[in-house]
N, C-alpha and C positions, 0 to 999 in steps of 0.2 A: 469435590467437583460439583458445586452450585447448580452448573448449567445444565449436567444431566438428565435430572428426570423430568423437567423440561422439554429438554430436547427427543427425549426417550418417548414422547407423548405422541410425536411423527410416528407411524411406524415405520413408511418406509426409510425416513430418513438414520431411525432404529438401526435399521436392517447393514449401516455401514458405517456405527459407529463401533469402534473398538478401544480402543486404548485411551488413558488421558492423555488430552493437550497440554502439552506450555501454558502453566497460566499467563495474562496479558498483565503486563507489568508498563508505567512510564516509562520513557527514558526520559533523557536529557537531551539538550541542543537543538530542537526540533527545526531551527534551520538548518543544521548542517543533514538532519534528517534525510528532509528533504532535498535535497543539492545531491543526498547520496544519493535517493531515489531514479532523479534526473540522471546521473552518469550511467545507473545501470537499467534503464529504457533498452528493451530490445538489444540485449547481452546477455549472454550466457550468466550463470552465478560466479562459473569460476573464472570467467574475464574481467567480469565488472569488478569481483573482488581487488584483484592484481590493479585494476586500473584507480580503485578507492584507494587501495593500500598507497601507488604510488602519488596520489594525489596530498596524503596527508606527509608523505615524507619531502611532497614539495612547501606544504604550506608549514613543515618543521614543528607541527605541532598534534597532538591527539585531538582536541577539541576545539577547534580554530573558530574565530566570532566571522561573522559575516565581513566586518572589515577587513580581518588578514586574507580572505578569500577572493576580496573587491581589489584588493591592490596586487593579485596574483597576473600576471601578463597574460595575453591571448597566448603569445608563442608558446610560454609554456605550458600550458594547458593543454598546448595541440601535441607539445611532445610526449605528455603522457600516455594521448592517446584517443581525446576527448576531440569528436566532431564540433567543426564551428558555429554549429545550431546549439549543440550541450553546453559549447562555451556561454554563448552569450545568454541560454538560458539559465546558467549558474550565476550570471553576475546577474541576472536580472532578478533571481531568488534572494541573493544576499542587499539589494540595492531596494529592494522593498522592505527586507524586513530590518534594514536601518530606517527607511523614509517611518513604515508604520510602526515603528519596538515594536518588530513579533519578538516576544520574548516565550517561554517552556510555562511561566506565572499568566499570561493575556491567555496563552489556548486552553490551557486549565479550567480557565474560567468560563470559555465559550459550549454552544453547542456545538453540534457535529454539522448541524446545516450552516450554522453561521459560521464554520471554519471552510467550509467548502466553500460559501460565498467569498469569502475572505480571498481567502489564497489560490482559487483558480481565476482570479485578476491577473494572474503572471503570468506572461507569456510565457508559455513553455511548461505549465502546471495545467494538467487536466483534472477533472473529478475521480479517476480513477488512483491518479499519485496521492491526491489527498486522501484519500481514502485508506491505503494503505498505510500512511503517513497515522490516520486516526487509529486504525488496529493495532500496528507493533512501534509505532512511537507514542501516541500519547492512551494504548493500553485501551482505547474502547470497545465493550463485550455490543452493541447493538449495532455493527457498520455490516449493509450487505452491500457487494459489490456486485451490479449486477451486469455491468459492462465486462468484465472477467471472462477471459476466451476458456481459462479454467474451469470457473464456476460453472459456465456457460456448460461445456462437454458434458460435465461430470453430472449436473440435473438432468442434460438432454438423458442420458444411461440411465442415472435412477427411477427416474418418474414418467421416464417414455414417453418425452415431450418429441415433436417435432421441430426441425431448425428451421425449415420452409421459408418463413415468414419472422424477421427478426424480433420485428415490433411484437406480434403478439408472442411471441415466446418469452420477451421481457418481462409481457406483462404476466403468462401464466407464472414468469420464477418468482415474481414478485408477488405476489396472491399465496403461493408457495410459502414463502418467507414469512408472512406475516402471523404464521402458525410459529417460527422460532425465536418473534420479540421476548424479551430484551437481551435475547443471545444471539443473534443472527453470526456475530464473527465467527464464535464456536462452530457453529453450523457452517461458516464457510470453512473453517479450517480442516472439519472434518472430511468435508467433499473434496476442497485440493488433495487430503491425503488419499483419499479414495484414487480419485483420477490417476494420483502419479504413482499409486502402488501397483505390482510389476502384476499381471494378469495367468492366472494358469491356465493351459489350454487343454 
């Protein structure tokens, strides 16, 4: 665990680490990545799942290229489940990253900023999908999300920040953060775990 005594240098942040992480590993396909991303915007985990699951048994494939996904119909997409915004926002994912070869070899090669620059060109792709997209697809330890309603909570509780005022709360997380370079994901992941572990009363 690299990241630890590092991280362990926060005290407070200390104070709610427990257990090791998942190390962050690449994956593969990082447009279909992303496209999963988009389907599960504001879904449950175990909705979006079901509605992933049926998506790739429409597209008959496990790992479908952005073209089998481009020649997928609206109709059926809506039958699985998929709002006409997700729709058009999935073809618009895959119809970019045939125009630019986003290929899993091109983001490899980028930074973290210049993939955000990149990819929140698409409609339908914020800085926060990408983001996620950076930590558990393409495995990078230094991404803080600071737009995170998660992340957000779980500092407000640790460090006795105030929500009051958006802007400067950002900026306090942010100032925060820069005590957990070049591990900041580890650090976010330990604060989701914090937030969603069950509270004794």
């Amino acid at each position: 665990m690299h990241y630890l005594p590092h991280l362990q240098t926060d005290a407070v942040l200390a104070s709610i680490i427990s257990a090791p992480l998942p190390v962050l590993e690449s994956q593969s396909n990082m447009p279909l990545k992303l496209m999963g991303s988009i389907m599960s915007q504001q879904l449950s985990t175990k909705v979006a799942a079901v509605i992933y699951q049926r998506f790739i048994q429409l597209v008959n494939s496990p790992n479908p290229t952005p073209q089998q996904v481009l020649a997928l119909s609206a109709v059926d997409l809506r039958a699985i489940g998929l709002s006409h915004a997700k729709i058009q926002y999935v073809h618009n994912v895959a119809q970019f990253c045939i125009d630019h070869q986003i290929t899993d070899t091109l983001l490899a090669q980028m930074t973290d900023d210049a993939i955000v620059e990149l990819l929140t060109q698409i409609k339908g792709v914020g800085r926060w999908t990408v983001e996620m997209l950076l930590m558990f697809g393409l495995g990078r330890e230094d991404v803080f999300a600071v737009d995170d309603l998660g992340i957000q909570q779980a500092m407000v509780r640790v460090y006795q920040l105030t929500e009051a005022n958006k802007k400067q709360l950002k900026t306090q997380m942010m100032a925060i953060a820069d005590r957990w370079k070049p591990y900041r994901t580890y650090a976010c992941m330990y604060l989701w775990r914090y937030k969603d572990a069950p509270t004794i009363s």
